[in-house]
N, CA and C of each residue as an Amber inpcrd file, in Angstrom:
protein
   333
  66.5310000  87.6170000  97.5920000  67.7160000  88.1400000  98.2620000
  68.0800000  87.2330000  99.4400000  69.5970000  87.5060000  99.5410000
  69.9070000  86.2260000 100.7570000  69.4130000  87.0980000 102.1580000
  69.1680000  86.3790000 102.7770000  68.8700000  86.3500000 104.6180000
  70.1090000  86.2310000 105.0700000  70.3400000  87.6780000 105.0970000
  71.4900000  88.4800000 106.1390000  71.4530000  88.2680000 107.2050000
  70.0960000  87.9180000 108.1240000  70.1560000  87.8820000 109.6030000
  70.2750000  86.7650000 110.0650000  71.0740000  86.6240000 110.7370000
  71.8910000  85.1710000 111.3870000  72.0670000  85.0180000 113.0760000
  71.6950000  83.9620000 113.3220000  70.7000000  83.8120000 114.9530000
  72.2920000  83.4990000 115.3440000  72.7900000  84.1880000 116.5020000
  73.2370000  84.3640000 117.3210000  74.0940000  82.9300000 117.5790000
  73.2190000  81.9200000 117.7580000  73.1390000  80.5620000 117.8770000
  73.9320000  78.9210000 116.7840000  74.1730000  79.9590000 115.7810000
  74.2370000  79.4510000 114.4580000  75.7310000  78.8480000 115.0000000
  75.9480000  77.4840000 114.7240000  77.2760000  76.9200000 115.1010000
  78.2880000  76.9950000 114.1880000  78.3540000  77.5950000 112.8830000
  79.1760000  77.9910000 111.7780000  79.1370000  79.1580000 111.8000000
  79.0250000  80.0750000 113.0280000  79.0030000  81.5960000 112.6560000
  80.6560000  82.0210000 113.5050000  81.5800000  82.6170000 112.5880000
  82.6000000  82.7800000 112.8660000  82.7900000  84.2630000 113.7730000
  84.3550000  84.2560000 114.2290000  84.2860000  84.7130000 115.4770000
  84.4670000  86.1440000 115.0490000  84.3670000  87.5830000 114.8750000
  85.0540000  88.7480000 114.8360000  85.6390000  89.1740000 116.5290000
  86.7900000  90.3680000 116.1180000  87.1840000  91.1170000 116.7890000
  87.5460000  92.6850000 116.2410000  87.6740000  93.0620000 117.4910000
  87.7890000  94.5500000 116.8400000  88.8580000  95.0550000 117.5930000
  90.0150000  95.7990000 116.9110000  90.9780000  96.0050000 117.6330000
  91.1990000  97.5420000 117.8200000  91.4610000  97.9030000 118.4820000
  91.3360000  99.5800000 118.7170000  93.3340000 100.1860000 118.9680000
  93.7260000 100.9790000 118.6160000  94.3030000 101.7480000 118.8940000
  94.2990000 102.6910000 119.3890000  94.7250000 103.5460000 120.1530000
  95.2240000 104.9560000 120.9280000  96.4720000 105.1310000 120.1250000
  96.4910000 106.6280000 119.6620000  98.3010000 107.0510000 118.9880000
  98.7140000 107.9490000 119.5430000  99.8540000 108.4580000 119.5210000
 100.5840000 109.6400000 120.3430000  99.7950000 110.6610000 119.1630000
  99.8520000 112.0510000 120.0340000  99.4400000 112.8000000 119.5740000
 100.8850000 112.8200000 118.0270000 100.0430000 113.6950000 117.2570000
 101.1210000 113.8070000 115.5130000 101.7710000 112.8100000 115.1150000
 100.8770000 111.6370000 115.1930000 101.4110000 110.2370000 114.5470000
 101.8690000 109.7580000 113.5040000 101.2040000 111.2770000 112.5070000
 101.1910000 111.1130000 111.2510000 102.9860000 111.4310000 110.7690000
 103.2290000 112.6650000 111.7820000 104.5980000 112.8870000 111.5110000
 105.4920000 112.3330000 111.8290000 105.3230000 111.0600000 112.8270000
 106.1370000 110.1220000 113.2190000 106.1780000 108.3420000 112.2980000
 105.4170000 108.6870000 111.6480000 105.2180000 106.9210000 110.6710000
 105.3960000 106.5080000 109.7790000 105.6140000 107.7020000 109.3200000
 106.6200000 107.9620000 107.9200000 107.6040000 106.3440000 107.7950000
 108.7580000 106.3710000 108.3180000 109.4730000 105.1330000 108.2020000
 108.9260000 103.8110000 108.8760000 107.7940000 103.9390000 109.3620000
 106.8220000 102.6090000 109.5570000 105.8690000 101.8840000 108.8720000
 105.5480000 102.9610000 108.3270000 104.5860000 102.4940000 107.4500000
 104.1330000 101.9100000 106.3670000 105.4430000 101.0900000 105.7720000
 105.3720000 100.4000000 104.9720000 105.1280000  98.8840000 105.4340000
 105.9900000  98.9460000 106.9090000 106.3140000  97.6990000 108.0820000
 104.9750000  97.0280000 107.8340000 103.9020000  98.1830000 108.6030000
 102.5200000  98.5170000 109.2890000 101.7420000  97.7660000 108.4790000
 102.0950000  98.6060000 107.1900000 101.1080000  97.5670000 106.2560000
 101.1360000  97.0150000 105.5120000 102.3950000  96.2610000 104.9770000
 102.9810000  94.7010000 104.7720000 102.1120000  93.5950000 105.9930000
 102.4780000  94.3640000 107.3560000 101.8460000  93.0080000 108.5370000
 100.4040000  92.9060000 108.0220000  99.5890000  93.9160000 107.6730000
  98.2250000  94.0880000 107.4610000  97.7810000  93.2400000 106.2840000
  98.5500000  93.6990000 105.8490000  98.4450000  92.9710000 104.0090000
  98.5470000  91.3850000 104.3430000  99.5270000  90.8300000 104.7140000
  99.4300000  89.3990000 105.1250000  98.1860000  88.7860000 105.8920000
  97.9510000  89.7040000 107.2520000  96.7130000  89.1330000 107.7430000
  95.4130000  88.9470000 106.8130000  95.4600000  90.2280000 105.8360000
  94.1150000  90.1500000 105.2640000  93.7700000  89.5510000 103.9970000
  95.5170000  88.6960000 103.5640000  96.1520000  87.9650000 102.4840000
  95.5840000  86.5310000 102.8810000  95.6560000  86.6640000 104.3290000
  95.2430000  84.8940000 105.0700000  93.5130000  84.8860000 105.5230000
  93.2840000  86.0540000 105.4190000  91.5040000  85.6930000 105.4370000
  91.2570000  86.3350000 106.6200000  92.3530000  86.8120000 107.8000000
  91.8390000  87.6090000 109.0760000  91.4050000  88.7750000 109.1180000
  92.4020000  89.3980000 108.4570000  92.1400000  91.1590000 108.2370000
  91.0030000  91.0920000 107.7740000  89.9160000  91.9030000 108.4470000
  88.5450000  92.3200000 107.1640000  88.8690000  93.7680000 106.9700000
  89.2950000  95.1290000 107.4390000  88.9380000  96.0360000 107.2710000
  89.9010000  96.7160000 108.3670000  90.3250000  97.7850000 108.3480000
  91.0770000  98.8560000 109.1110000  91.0900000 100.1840000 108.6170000
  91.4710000 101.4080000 109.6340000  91.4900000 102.4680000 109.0920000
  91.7160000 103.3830000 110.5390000  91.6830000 104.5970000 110.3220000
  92.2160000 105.5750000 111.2030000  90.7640000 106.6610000 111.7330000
  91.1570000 106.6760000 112.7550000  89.5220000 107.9980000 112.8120000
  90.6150000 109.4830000 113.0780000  89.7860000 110.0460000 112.5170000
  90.3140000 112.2120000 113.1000000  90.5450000 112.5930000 111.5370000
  90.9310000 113.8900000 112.1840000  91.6500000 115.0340000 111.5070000
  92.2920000 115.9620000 112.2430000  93.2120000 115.8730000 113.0360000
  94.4950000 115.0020000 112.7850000  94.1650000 113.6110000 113.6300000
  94.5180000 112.6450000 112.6650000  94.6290000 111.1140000 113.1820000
  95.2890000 110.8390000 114.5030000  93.8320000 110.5020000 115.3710000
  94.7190000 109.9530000 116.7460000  94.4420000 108.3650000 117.2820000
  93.6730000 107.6050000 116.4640000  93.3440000 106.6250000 116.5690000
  92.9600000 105.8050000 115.6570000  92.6170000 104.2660000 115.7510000
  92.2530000 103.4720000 114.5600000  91.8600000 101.9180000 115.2630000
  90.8390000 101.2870000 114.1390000  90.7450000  99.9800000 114.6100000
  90.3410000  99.0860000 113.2670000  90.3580000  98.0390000 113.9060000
  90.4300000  97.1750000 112.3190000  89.3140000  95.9570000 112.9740000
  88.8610000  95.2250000 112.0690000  87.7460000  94.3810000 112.2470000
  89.1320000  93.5110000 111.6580000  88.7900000  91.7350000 112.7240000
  89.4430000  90.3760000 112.3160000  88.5090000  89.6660000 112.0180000
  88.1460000  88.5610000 111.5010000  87.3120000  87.6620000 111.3760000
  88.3570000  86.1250000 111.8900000  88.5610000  85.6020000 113.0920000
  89.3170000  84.3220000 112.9700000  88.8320000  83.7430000 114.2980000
  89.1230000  82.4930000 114.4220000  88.5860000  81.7090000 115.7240000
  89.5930000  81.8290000 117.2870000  90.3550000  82.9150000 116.8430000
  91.1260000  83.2900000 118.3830000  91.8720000  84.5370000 118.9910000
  91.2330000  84.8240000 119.6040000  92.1530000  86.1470000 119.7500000
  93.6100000  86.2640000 119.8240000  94.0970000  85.3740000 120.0550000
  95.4970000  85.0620000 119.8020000  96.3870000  85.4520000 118.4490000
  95.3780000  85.6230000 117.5500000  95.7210000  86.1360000 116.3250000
  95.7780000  87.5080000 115.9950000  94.9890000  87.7490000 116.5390000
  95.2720000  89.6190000 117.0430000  96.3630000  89.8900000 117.7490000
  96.7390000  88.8160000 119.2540000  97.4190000  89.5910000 119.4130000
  99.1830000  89.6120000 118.8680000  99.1710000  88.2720000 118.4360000
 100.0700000  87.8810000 117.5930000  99.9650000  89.8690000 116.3200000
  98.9920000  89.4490000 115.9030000  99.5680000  91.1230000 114.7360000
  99.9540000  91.7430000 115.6020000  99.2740000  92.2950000 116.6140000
  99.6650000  93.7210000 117.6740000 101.3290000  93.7790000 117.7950000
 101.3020000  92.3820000 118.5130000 102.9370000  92.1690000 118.9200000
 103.8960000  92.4050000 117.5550000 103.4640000  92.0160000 116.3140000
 104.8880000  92.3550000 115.4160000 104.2030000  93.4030000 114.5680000
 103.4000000  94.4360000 115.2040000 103.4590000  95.5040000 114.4700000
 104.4000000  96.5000000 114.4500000 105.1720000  97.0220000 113.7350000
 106.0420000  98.3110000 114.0290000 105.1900000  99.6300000 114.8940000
 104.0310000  99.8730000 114.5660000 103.7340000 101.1310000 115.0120000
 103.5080000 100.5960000 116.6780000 103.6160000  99.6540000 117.1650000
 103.4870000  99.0080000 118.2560000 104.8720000  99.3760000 119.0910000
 105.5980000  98.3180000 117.9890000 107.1810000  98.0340000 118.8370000
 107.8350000  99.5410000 118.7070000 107.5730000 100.6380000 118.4980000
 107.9610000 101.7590000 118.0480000 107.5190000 103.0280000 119.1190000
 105.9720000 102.4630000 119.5200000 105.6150000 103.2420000 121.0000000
 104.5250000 104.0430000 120.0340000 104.3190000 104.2500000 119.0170000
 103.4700000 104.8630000 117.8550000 101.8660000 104.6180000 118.9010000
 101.5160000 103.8940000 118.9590000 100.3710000 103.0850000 119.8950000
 100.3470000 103.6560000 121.5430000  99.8300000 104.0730000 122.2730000
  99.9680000 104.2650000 123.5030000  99.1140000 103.1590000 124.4260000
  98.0510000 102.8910000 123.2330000  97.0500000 102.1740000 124.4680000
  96.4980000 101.2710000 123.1190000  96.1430000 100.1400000 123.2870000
  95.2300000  98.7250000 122.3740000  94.6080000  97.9900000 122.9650000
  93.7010000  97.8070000 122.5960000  92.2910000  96.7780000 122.8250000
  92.2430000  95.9050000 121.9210000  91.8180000  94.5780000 122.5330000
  91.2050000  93.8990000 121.6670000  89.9840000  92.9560000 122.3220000
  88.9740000  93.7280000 121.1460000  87.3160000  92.9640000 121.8890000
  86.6650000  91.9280000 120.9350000  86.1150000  90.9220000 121.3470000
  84.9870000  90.0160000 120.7120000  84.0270000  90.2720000 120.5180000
  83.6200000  90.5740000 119.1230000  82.3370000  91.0730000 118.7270000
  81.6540000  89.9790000 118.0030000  80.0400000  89.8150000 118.4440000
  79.2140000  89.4670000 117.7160000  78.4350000  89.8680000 116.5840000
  78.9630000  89.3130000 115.3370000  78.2290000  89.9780000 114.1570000
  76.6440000  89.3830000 114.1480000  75.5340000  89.8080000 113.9010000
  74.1960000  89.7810000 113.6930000  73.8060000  90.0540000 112.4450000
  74.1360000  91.0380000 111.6840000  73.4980000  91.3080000 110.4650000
  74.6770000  92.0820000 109.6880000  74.2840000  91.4050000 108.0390000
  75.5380000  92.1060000 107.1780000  76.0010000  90.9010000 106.2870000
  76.7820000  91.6340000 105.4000000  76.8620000  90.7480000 104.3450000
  78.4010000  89.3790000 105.0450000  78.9940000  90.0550000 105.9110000
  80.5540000  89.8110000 105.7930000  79.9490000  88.7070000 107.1330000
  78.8980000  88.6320000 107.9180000  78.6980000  87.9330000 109.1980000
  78.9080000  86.3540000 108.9120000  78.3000000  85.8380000 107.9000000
  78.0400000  84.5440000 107.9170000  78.5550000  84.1880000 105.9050000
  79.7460000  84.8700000 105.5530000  80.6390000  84.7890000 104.4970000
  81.6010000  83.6460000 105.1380000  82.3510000  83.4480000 103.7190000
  83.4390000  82.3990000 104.1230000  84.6210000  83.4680000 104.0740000
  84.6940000  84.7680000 103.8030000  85.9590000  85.8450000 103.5490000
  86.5040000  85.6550000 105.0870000
């Protein structure tokens, strides 16, 4: 089996981020006509190799974050900026953090 665990140190170990959302409360009833925008932008990022993964937390949905895999945060914030649920106010509050992957299949992939 391959050796998942990858030293910190490794000079080919690519960069993640993790991007967080805050939503207005009943987001769900407001995104209706966004949400195709939303995830067309998504679909492209994860069409070009950045997007790894996104999704929503609750019941009822008040938040969400998505894992990037790329060498700049600039690319995040580039999505943030031409997201509709963004330019729309859908979003109240976004983060975006640099995470170090350590262990896992997706850490030291070429995806």
């Amino acid at each position: 089996m391959e050796n998942l665990l990858v030293s910190a140190t490794q000079s080919n170990m690519s960069r993640f981020f993790v991007l967080t959302y805050k939503y207005l409360p009943n987001v769900v009833t407001n995104e209706a006509p966004l949400r195709a925008a939303h995830l067309q932008l998504a679909q492209q990022y994860l069409v070009e190799g950045k997007l790894l993964l996104g999704g929503a937390f609750g019941d009822p949905i008040h938040s969400a974050s998505a894992i990037f895999k790329t060498d700049t945060k600039e690319d995040i914030e580039k999505f943030v900026q031409a997201d509709p649920y963004v330019q729309q106010g859908l979003v109240t509050e976004w983060k975006i953090r640099e995470w170090t992957g350590v262990i896992g299949a997706l850490v030291n992939s070429s995806l």
